[in-house]
C-alpha positions in Angstrom: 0.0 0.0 0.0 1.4 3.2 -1.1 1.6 5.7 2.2 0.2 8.8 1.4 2.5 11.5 1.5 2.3 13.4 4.6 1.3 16.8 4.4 3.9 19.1 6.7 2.7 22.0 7.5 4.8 25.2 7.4 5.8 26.1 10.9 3.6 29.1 11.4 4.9 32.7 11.8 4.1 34.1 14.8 2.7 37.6 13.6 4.2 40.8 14.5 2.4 42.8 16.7 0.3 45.4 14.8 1.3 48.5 16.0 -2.1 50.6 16.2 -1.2 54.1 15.9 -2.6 56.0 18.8 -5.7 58.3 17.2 -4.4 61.9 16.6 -5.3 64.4 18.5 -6.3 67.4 17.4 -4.4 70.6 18.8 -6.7 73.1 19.3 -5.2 76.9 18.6 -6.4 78.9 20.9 -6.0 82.0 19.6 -5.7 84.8 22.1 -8.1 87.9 22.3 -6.2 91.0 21.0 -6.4 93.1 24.7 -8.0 96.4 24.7 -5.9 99.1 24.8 -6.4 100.6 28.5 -7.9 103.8 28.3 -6.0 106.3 28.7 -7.1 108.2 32.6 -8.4 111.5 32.6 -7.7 113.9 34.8 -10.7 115.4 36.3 -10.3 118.9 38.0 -12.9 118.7 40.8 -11.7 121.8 42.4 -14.3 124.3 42.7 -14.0 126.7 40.2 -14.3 130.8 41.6 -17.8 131.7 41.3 -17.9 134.8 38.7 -19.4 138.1 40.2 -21.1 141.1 38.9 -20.9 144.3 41.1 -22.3 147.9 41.0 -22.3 150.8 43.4 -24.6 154.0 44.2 -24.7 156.7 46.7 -27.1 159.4 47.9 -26.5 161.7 50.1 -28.7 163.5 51.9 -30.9 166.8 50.5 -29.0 169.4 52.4 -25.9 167.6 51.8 -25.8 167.5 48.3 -23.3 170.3 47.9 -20.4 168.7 49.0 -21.3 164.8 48.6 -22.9 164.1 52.4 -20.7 161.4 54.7 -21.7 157.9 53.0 -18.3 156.3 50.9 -18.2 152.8 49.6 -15.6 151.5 47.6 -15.5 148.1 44.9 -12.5 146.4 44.4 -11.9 142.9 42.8 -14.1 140.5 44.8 -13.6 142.9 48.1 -16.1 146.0 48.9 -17.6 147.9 51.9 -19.7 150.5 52.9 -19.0 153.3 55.3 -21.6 155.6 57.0 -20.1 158.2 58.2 -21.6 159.6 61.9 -23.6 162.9 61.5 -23.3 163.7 65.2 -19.3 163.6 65.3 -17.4 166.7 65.4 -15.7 167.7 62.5 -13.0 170.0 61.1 -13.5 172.1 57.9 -10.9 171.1 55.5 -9.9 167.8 56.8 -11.2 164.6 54.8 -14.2 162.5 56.2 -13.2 160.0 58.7 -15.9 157.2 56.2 -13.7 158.5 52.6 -10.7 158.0 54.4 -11.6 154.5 55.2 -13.2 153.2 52.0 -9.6 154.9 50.1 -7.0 153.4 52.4 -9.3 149.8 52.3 -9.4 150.4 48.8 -5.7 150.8 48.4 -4.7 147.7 50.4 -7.2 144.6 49.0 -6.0 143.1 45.8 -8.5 141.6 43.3 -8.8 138.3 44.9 -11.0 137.2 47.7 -9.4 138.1 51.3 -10.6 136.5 54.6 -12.2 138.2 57.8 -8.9 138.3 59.6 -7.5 139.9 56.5 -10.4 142.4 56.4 -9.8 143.2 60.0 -6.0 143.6 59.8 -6.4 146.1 56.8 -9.5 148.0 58.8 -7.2 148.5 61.4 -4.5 149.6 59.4 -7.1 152.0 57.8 -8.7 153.4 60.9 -5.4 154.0 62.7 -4.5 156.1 59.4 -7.8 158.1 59.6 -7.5 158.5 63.4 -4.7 161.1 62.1 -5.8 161.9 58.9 -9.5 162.6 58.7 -12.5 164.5 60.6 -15.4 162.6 62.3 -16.7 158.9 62.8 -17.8 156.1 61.1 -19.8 152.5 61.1 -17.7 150.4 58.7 -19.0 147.0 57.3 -16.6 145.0 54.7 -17.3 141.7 53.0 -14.9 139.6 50.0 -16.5 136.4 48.1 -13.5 134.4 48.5 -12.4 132.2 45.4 -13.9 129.0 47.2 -17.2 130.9 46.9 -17.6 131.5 50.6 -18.8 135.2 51.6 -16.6 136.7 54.6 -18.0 139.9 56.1 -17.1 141.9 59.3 -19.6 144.3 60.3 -18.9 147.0 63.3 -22.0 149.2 63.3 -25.8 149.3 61.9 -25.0 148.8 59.0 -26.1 145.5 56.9 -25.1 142.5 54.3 -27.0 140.5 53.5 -27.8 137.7 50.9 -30.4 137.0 48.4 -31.2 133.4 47.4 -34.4 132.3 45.5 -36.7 135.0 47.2 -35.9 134.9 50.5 -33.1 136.5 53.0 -30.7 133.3 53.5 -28.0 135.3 55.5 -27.5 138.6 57.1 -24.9 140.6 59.2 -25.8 141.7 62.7 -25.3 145.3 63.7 -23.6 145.9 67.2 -24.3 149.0 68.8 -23.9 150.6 72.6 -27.7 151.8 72.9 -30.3 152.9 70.5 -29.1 155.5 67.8 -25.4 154.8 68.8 -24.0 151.9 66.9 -20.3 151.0 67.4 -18.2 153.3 64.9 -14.5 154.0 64.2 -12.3 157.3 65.2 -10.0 158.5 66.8 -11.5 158.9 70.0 -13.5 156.2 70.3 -12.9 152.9 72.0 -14.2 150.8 69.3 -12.0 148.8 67.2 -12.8 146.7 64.1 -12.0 143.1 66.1 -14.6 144.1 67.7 -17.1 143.9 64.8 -19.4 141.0 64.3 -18.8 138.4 61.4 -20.4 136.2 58.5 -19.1 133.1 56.8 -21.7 131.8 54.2 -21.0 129.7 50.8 -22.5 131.3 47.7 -24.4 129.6 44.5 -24.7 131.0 41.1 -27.9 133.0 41.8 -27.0 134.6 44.8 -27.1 138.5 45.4 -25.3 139.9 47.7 -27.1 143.4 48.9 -25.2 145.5 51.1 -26.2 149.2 52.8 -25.9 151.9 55.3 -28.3 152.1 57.6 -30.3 154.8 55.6 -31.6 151.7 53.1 -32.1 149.4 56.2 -33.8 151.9 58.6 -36.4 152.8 55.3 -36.3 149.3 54.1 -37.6 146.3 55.1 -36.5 143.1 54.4 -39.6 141.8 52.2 -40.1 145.2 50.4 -36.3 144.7 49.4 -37.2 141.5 48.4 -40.2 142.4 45.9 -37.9 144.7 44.5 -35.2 142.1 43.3 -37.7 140.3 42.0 -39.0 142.9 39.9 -35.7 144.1 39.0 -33.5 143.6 35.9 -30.4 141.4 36.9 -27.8 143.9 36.8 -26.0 144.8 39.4 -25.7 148.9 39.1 -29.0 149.0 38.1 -30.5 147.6 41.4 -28.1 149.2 43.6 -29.7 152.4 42.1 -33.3 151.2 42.6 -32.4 150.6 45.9 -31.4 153.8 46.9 -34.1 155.5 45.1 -36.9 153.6 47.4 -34.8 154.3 50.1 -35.2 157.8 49.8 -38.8 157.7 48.3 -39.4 156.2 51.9 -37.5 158.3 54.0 -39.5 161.7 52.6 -42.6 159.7 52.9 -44.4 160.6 56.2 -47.0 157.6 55.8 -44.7 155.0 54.8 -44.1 151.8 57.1 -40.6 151.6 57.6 -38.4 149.4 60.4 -37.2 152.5 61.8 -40.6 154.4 62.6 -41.3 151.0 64.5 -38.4 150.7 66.4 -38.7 155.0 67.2 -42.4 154.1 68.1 -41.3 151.6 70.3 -38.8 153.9 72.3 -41.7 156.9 73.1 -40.1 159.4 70.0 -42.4 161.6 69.8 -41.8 162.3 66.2 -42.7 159.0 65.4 -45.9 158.1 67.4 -47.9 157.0 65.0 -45.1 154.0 64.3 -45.3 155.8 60.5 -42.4 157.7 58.6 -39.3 157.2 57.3 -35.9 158.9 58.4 -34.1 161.0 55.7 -30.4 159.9 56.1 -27.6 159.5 53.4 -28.0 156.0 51.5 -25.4 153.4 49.9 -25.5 150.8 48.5 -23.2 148.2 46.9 -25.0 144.7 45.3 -22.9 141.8 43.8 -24.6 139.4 41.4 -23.1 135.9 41.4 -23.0 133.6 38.2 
């Protein structure tokens, strides 16, 4: 019997490993935002800025002094002014310059244009008033005031004489007048013992708006404070314009033997005869300085 050939079979191969490529991962760019560009800072001023001002003047003096100018002097200067009522009853000497000119000069001469403080003001009244005490006849109230570049309002007052401010219709602030007794108010000269550090004071903070009124005692004896009050508000806004309207009432009033004024009360009040029907004004010199603010 043939043997059948035996079939051999091929030694097998082991296989190679398959090397299975690990799956790709995609990178993922991130691309970055382009960055603002800071903004640049600004610089903010937040300082207050100095409240602008409009002011104006008047005077007048009394009939019979009309000739030679009566004893009222203001002056204006920068963001400084004052008023200056000089005393009727004081002696004085012909030929010798009014005790209230030589004030508001000398005052006038030693303020700058900007704002000066109440110590300042009473440090250059003094100055002033030990000048005059040499140099001029008679007495004198005095009342100063300077709108400062912060906007405050600094006013020194030694008399009965007024400042006061305006705001929105109604009196917000006022000066207080100092005096011995009735119909003697402190005043300045050479021999009296009254000294501007003496004098009473005001700090207030102004707003655009404001008006700033201030007068001798022959607007404030004729005038009260609500009939000065209509009269702003009926007023044009300029500044020289209503100090002249205020001195014109003042004097309308005063020759007005029916009108109701603060001074025929006040006279009523202390028995004067002349004035015991509480009506009547009191014919005085009148000044009057107003400062508009914006």
């Amino acid at each position: 019997e043939v043997e059948k050939p035996k079939i051999v079979e091929k030694p097998k191969v082991a296989e190679k490993p398959k090397v299975v490529d690990k799956p790709k991962v995609e990178e993922k760019v991130v691309k970055e935002k382009p960055q603002k560009k800071k903004q640049e800072e600004k610089i903010v001023d937040l300082s207050p800025k100095p409240i602008k001002i409009e002011m104006g003047s008047h005077i007048l003096p009394h009939p019979a002094k009309v000739r030679w100018g009566g004893e009222d002097a203001v002056f204006t200067k920068g963001r400084t002014f004052g008023v200056f009522d000089g005393v009727s009853g004081a002696e004085k000497r012909d030929g010798v310059p009014l005790y209230s000119r030589t004030l508001a000069n000398e005052m006038k001469k030693m303020v700058g244009n900007e704002g000066v403080t109440v110590k300042e003001m009473t440090n250059f009244l003094t100055a002033a008033a030990s000048y005059a005490d040499g140099a001029a006849t008679g007495a004198s109230t005095a009342v100063v005031a300077s709108i400062g570049e912060n906007g405050f309002l600094q006013a020194l007052n030694v008399g009965d004489s007024y400042c006061l401010v305006v705001r929105d219709g109604k009196v917000t602030a006022k000066t207080r007048e100092i005096s011995h007794y009735w119909e003697c108010p402190y005043q300045l000269s050479d021999d009296s013992p009254d000294r501007p550090k003496d004098g009473t004071k005001l700090n207030v903070e102004l707003v655009p708006g404001d008006i700033v009124i201030m007068g001798s005692d022959g607007v404030f004896d004729n005038v009260s404070d609500d009939m000065l009050l209509d009269l702003v508000a009926k007023s044009p806004s300029k500044a020289s314009a209503l100090a002249r309207k205020i001195c014109d009432l003042s004097r309308k009033q005063s020759l007005d033997k029916n009108s109701v004024t603060p001074y025929a009360k006040q006279a009523q009040r202390r028995g004067d005869p002349d004035y015991r029907s509480g009506f009547g004004g009191k014919v005085d010199d009148v000044s009057c300085v107003v400062v508009i603010c914006k």
